[in-house]
N, C-alpha and C positions, 0 to 999 in steps of 0.2 A: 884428284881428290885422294885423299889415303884412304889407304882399306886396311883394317884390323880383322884380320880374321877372327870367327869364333872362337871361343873356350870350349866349347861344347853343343853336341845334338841333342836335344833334347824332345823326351817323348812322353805325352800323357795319356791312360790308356784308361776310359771308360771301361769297368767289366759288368759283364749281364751273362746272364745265364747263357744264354747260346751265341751268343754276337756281343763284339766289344770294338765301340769307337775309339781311335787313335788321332791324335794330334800329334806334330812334331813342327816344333821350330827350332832356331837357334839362341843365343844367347845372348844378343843383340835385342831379340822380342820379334822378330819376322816368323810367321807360321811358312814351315815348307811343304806341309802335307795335312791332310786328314780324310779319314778313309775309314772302313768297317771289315774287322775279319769275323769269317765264324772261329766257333771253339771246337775246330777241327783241325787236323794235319795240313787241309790245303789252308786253313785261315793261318795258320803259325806259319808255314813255308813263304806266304806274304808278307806277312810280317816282318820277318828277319832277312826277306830278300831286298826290300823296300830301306830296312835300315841300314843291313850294309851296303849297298849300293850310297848312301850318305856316308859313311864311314868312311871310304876308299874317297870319295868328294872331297870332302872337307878336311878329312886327313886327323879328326879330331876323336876325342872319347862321346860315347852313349849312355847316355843318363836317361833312367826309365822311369816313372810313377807311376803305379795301379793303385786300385783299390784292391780287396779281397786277397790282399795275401794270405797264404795259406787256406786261401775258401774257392771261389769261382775263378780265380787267379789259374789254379793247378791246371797244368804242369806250365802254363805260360811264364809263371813267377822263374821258375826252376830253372827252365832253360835259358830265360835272361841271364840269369845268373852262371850258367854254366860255360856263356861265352864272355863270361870275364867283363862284363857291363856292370857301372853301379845302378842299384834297384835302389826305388824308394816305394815306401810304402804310405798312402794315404791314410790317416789316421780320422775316421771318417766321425768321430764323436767334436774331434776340434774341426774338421769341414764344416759339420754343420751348422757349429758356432761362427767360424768364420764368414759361412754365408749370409749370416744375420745380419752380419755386421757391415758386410758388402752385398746386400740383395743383387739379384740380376732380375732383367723386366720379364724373362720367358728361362723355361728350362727346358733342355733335350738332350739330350746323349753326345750330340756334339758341342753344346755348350760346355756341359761339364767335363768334356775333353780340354777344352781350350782353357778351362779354369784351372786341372794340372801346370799348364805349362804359366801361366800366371803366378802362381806359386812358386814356380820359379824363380821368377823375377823378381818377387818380393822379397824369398828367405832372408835375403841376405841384408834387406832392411827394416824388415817388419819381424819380429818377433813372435808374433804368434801362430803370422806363415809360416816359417820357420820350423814350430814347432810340429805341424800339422803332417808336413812330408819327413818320415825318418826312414832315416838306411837302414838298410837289409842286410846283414852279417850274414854269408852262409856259413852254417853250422856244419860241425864234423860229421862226417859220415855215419859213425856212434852214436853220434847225441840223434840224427834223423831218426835212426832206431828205435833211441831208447825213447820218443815223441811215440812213434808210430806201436812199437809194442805196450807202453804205458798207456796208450789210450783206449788201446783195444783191452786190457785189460781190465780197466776201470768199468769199459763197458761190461764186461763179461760180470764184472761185481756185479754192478747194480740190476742186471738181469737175474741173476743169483737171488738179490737183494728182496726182489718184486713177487720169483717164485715161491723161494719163500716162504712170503707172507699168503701168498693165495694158498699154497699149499700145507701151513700150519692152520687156517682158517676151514678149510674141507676137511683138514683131518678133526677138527674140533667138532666140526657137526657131526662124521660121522661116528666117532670114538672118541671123547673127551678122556677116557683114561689110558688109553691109550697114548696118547699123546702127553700126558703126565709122566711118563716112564724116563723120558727127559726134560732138562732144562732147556737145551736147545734143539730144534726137530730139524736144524740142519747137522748134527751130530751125524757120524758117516758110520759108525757103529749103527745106529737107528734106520739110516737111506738102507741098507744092507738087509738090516733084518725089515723094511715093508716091501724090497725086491726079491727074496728070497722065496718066493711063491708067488705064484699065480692068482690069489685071490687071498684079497686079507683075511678074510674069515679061518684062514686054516690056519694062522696064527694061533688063533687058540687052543691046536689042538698038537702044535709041534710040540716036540719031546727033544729032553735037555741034549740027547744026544746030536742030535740036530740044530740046537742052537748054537755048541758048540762049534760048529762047523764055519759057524759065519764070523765071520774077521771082524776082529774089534770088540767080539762077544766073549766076555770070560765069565767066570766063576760069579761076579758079582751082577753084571745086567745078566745073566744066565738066570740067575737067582727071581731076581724082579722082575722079570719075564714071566716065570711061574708061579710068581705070586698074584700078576694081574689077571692070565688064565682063569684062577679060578672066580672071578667076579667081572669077565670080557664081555661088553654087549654092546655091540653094533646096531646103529637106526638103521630103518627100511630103507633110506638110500645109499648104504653101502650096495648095495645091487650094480647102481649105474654111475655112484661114485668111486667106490673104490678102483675100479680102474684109473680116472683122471687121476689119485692118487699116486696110483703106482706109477704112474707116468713121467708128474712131477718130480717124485724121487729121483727116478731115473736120469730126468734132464740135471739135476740139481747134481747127480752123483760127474755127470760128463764132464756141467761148467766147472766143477772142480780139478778133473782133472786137468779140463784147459787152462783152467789158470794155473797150475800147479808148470806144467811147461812152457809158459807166457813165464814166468814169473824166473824159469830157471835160465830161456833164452836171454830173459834181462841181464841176471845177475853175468852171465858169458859177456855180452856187446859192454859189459859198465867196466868190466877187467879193462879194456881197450879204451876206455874213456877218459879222458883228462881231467874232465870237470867233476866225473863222477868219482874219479879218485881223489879229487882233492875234498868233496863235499864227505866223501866218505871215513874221514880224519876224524870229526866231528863226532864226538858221542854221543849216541843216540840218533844217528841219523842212519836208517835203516836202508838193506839192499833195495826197497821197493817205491821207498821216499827218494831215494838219491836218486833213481833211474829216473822217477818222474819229476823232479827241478832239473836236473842236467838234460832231461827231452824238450823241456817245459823252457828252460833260457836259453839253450840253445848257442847262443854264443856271446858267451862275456860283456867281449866289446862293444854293441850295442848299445851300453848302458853308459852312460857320460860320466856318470856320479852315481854312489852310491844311495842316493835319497831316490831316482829313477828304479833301482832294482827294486828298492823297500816297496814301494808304489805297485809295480809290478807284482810282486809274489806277496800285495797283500797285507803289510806288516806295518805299514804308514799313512797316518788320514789324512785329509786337505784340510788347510783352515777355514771356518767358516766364522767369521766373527763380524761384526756391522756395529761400530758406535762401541756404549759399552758392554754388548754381548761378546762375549769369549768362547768359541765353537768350532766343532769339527765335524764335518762330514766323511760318510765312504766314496775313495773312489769309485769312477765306473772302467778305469782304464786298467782293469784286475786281471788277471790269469786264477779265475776261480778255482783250474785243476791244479796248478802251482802250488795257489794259494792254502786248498787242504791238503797237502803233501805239507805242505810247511808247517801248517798248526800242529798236525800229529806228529813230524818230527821235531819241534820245539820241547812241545808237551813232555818226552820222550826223552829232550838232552840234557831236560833241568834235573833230574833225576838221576841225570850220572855225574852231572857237575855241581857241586856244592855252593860255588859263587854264582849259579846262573840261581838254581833253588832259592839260596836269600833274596834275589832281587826278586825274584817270583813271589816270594812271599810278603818280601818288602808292598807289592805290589795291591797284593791280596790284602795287608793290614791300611792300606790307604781305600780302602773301601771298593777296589774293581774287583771285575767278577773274574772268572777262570777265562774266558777268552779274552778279553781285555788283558791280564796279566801274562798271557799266552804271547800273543799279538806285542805288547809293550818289550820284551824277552825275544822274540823274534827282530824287532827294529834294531836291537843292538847288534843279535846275529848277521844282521844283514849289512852291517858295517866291518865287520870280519870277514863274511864269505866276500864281500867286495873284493879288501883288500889280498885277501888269499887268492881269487880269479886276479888279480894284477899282479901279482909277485910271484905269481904261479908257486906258491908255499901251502904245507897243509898247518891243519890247525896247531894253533899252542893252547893247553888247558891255561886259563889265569891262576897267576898263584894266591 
């Protein structure tokens, strides 16, 4: 009988939080394995001993599926990928469409192993399998970066964001006019002057020479300083509030500075950056937007077509139309940190470019609202960033 050797090993890998079932067969449809590692050093050292030992076999290439890329996946994703193996990644919103549509009679960790490699079999007839497993492009060493400092940063905002509010809220009960002295009570002139003593009450008795001292404080909140003095009065729980007060300040003065060297680390790793050089062409698209779409794509070629990126970072709705209804939904397959990087650098580029503004406005006179005309402005950008990631060119202003 003749023998055709395989095209390929192929391996499906349930992930769970501490244990993840594996299936491997070949490309014929024979299972050669299936097994369980933990999400530990000896479950990975099993795993890639088990696979190469087929490799050296079979003499062919390793094709991997997981779920949780970039989630319960880590560092397993990573290190497939670093011995030179194609990764796929299970795109678990069309899995579970797909399973609807192919029920199975019972479900387990090792079913849903073998259902990886099934997907196999089908990509390349079925189209919606197909769509379900996509490759895994590693990303530059830069863009992991500028992923891993963009995000932390984001965090650090919205922490900022939270304190904030709780700590413009305590300052209102215990001083409302005090807290009128600004517009905004994260002002760092103001974090300055409610650290600058031990106890907010002595505020009202510092002297200009004193206020002087404090950074960010001139001649005119110097001024307004001593004007509120003589009308200052604090409730009965500045006692054992104003401590949390000064507290908050103080945390809120740090997350500044963290982000302030988050922010400069970025702007270093995006000099190095391909992608963030090229997005950085673009007017109006800022050192802290670019860091986060170049962290956030990660790598180009992923992207088949340009209506895949739009999709992605947010800029392009699905149709949703039935009969004679004419409709559009949002996707769910979004990169929502992408995706507000990109509104606020859109927002941002119509205003340095004159031809994007008209369509902006064009947009706005057709009765949409700002994010609608935002979004509508971004879809077309994202038909330029495409072709600029392909031609590896930066931007040309339109004339």
């Amino acid at each position: 009988m003749f023998y055709c050797p395989p095209s390929d090993v192929r391996v499906s890998v349930d992930v769970g939080c501490k244990f993840h079932q594996v299936a491997v067969g070949l490309s014929s449809g024979e299972i050669l394995d299936e097994f369980s590692i933990s999400h530990q050093p000896d479950g990975f050292r099993t795993f890639f001993a088990k696979l190469e030992k087929l490799e050296r076999q079979y003499q062919c290439p390793i094709r991997v599926a997981m779920e949780g890329h970039n989630g319960y996946a880590r560092p397993l994703d990573s290190m497939v990928l670093a011995r030179g193996w194609q990764l796929y990644n299970i795109n678990n919103l069309k899995l579970a469409r797909f399973k609807e549509i192919f029920p199975g009679a019972a479900k387990t960790d090792a079913i849903d192993a073998r259902r990886g490699l099934e997907l196999f079999q089908l990509q390349d007839h079925l189209p919606m399998a197909k769509s379900v497993l996509q490759i895994v492009a590693e990303p530059a060493k830069e863009d992991k970066m500028l992923k891993r400092f963009s995000r932390r940063r984001r965090r650090l905002v919205n922490d900022r964001v939270r304190l904030i509010n709780s700590f413009q809220a305590d300052l209102q009960a215990v001083c409302p006019s005090l807290l009128s002295l600004t517009g905004d009570a994260g002002n760092l002139w103001f974090l300055r002057l409610l650290t600058s003593t031990d106890d907010l009450r002595k505020l009202q008795r510092m002297q200009l020479k004193t206020l002087r001292k404090i950074p960010g404080i001139g001649t005119k909140y110097a001024a307004q300083i001593l004007q509120w003095q003589k009308q200052a009065q604090f409730s009965h729980e500045i006692e054992w509030v104003g401590e949390m007060i000064q507290d908050d300040a103080t945390r809120i003065l740090e997350l500044n500075h963290q982000i302030k060297v988050l922010e400069a680390k970025m702007a270093t790793v995006a000099t190095d950056s391909q992608m963030a050089g090229l997005l950085t062409t673009i007017p109006g698209f800022g050192p802290v937007c670019t860091a986060e779409l170049s962290g956030e794509i990660g790598n180009a070629s992923r992207f088949a077509k340009e209506a895949s990126l739009a999709l992605y970072l947010g800029m392009a709705a699905l149709d949703n139309s039935s009969g004679q209804y004419q409709g559009t939904k949002a996707p769910r397959q979004v990169n929502r940190r992408a995706k507000a990087a990109m509104m606020v650098a859109v927002d941002r580029h119509r205003k340095y470019v004159p031809a994007s503004q008209r369509y902006y406005e064009k947009k706005r006179a057709e009765g949409k609202g700002h994010n609608q005309s935002v979004r509508a402005l971004g879809r077309h950008l994202c038909r330029i960033i495409f072709k600029m990631f392909k031609e590896q060119r930066p931007y040309v202003p339109p004339n």
